[in-house]
N, C-alpha and C positions, 0 to 999 in steps of 0.2 A: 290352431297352433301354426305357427312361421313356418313357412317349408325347411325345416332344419338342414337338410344337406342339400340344399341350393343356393352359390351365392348370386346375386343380380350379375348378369352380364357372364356369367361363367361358362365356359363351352361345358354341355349337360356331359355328365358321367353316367355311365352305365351303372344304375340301383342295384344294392343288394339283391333286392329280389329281381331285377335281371340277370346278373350272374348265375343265381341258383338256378331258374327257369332254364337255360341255356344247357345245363348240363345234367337237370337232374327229372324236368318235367317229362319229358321223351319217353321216360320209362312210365311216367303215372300208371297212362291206362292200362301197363299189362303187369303190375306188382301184383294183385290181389288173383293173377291166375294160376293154376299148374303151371309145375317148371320155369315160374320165374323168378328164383332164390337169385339166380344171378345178378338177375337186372337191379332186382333191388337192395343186392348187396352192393353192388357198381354206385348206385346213386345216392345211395347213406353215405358211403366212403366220399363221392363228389360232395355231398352236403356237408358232412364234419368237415373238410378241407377249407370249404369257402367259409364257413362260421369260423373256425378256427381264425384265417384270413382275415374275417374282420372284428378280431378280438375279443369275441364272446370267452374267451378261457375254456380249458381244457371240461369240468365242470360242468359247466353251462351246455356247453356245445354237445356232450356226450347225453345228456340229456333233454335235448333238444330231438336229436338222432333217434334217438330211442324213443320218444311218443310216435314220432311222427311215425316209425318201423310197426311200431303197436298199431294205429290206426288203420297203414297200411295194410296189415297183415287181417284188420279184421275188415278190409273192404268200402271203409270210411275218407280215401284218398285215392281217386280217381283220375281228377284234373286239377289242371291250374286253382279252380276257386278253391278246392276244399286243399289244396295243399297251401295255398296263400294262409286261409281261413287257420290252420293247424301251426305253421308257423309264427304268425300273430298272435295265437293264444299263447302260444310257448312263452314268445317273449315276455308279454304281457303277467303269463302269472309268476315266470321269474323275478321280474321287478315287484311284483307284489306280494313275494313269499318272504318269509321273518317282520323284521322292522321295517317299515314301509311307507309309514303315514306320511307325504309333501308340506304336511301342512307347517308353517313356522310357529314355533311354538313361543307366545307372548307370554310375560309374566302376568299373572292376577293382579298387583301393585306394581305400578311403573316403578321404575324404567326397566327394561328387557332389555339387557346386555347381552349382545349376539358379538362373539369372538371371531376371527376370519383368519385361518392359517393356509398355509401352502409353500411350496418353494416358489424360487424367483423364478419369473416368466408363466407362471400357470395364469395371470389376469384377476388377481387381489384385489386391486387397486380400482381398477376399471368394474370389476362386482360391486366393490363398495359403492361405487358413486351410483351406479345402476339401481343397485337394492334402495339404496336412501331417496332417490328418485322414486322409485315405484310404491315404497311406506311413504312416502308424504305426500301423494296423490291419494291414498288411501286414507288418509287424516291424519296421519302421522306425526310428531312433532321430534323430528330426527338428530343428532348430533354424532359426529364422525370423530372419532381418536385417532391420532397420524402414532400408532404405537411401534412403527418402523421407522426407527431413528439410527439403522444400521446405515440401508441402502442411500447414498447420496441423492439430495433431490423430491426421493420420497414425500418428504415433509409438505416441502411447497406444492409437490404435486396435487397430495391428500386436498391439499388447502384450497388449492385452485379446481376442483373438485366440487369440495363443498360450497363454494362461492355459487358456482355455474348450476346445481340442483338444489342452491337454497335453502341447504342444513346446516345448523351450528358446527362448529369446530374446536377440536382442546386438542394445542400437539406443544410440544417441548423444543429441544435443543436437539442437534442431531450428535449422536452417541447417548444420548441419557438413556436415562432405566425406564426400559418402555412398561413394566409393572406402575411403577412408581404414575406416568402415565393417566394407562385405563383407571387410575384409584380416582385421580384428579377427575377424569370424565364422568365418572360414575358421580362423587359429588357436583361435580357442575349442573348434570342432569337433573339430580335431585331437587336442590337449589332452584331450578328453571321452571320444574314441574314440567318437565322431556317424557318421552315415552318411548322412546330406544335410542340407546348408545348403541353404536356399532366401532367395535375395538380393531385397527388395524394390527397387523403385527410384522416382523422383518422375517423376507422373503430365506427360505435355508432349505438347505441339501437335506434330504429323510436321513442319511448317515451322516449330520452334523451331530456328536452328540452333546457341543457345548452349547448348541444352537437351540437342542432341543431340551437340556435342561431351562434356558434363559424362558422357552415357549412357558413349560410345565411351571413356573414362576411366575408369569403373567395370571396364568389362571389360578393361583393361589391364593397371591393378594386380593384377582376381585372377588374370590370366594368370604374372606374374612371381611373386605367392604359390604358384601352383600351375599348372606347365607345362601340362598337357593340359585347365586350366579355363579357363572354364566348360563343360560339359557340355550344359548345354543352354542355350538363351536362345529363353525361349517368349513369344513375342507375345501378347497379351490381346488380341481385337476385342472391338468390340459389335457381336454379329447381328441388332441392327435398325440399322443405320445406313445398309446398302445399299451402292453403289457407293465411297462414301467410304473404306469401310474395304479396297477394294484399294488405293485411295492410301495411303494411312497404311500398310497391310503393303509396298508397295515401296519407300517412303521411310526403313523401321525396317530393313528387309533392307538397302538400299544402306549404313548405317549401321555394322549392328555382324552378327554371323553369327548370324543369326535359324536356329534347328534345329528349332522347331516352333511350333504356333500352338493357340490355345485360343479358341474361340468362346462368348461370354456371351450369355446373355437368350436362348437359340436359341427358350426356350421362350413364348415372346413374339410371336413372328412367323411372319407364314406365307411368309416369301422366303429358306426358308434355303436357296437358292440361291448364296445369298453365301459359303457353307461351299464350295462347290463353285469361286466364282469366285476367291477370293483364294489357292487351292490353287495353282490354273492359274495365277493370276499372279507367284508365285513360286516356285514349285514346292519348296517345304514340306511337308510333313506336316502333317495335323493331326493331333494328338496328344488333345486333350480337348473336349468341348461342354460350357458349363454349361445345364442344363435347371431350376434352383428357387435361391431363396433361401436352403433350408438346407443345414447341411453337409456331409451326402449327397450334396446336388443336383450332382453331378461323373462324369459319362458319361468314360470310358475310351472312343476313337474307333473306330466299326468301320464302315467304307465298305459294307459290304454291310445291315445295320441301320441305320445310316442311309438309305440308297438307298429301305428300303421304307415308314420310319417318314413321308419327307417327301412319299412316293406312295401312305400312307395312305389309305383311304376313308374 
């Protein structure tokens, strides 16, 4: 996996697990003896502070706290490796507790219609061209829906997009009924004998709520074009935005059937905690990280590489 929280040329930041090391290691060696309720209460309380800090959620972090208190207390966290070693599992079976599965889910009969929602600035646009990149390197035979006919520009974007990664295209007039739309896509793919549409949509506020009826429309129509579509409907975050973006993911979930979630910018930040917290909040899948600007930059999700990438040294 891409060193996620490193960019090329960036003055290096101090790692998550350097922070915690810093404040919380000191005590390892002497938690598991008499008379040191203190220290190791000192050092929980440093540990929930810094998880907190980088976004694990309230949730998460407190039980995070609480293995690692459990281990301690029966003598299984000594030093650095086993308290690295305990952290890294925590994370890891966080991301891997409920719904979990990364894998994208394809139809049995093409075409697999994969929805793509989020608000403006979470990196839509820029996923889509990415994803349809990396399915058609796969054998793919891809076609892109410019279904955001809101945002100005948009359109041609999409287009200019799918030119430069070499996948078909269906987009309309900017203001149409972007339902209206994905229905066109869906038959063109058809027609084409495609094997994934991937439906853009117009970028909106989680408390839009005419925006969000217009979403829950989109997926209706292609439901009646095609009974067991959409196949998926991936949520876009921005992984620096921190806590706001579990709002925005239970508000898109309450909406329409969110199947999995794609986290942008991860390579940006050092609180990708957030991967971890919006999981637990609705218990999703993550399916993809974006780590760079370029085409490539599109990480396939794996809980256990990530677990190590974000307790890096």
């Amino acid at each position: 996996m891409t060193r996620l929280f490193r960019r090329a040329g960036d003055v290096p930041k101090r790692s998550l697990w350097q922070r915690i090391k810093d404040v919380v290691s000191a005590d390892l060696t002497v938690v598991a003896r008499p008379g040191a309720k203190r220290a190791l209460e000192a050092s929980l309380e440093n540990l929930e502070e810094i998880l907190l800090d980088a976004d694990f959620g309230v949730n998460v972090t407190l039980r995070m706290v609480a293995d690692v208190e459990r281990l301690a207390k029966l003598g299984e966290v000594r030093g650095d490796d086993e308290f690295l070693t305990a952290l890294k599992t925590a994370v890891e079976q966080a991301l891997l507790s409920g719904n979990s599965d990364p894998a994208l889910r394809l139809a049995p009969n093409a075409p697999t219609v994969i929805v793509v929602i989020g608000v403006n600035g979470a990196g839509k646009t820029t996923f889509i061209a990415k994803l349809a990149a990396q399915l058609k390197r796969e054998g793919k035979r891809v076609l892109v829906a410019a279904g955001d006919t809101f945002r100005a520009g948009a359109i041609d974007q999409l287009r200019v997009w799918s030119e430069r990664v070499g996948v078909e295209f269906v987009g309309g007039q900017a203001g149409g009924d972007a339902a209206a739309i994905a229905f066109d896509a869906i038959d063109a793919a058809s027609n084409r004998g495609l094997d994934v549409v991937i439906v853009d949509t117009a970028g909106r506020l989680h408390t839009s709520g005419n925006l969000m009826d217009e979403l829950k429309k989109v997926v209706r129509v292609i439901q009646k074009r095609l009974p067991d579509a959409p196949h998926e409907v991936l949520l876009v975050l921005d992984g620096t935005i921190g806590q706001n973006a579990v709002a925005q993911a239970k508000t898109f979930a309450a909406a329409v059937p969110v199947t999995g979630l794609v986290v942008t910018k991860v390579d940006g930040t050092a609180k990708g905690g957030i991967v971890v917290a919006v999981h637990e909040a609705i218990d999703v899948p993550v399916k993809f990280i974006g780590v760079g600007e370029k085409v490539g930059d599109l990480e396939r999700f794996n809980a256990s590489e990530f677990a190590a990438e974000l307790l890096a040294g």
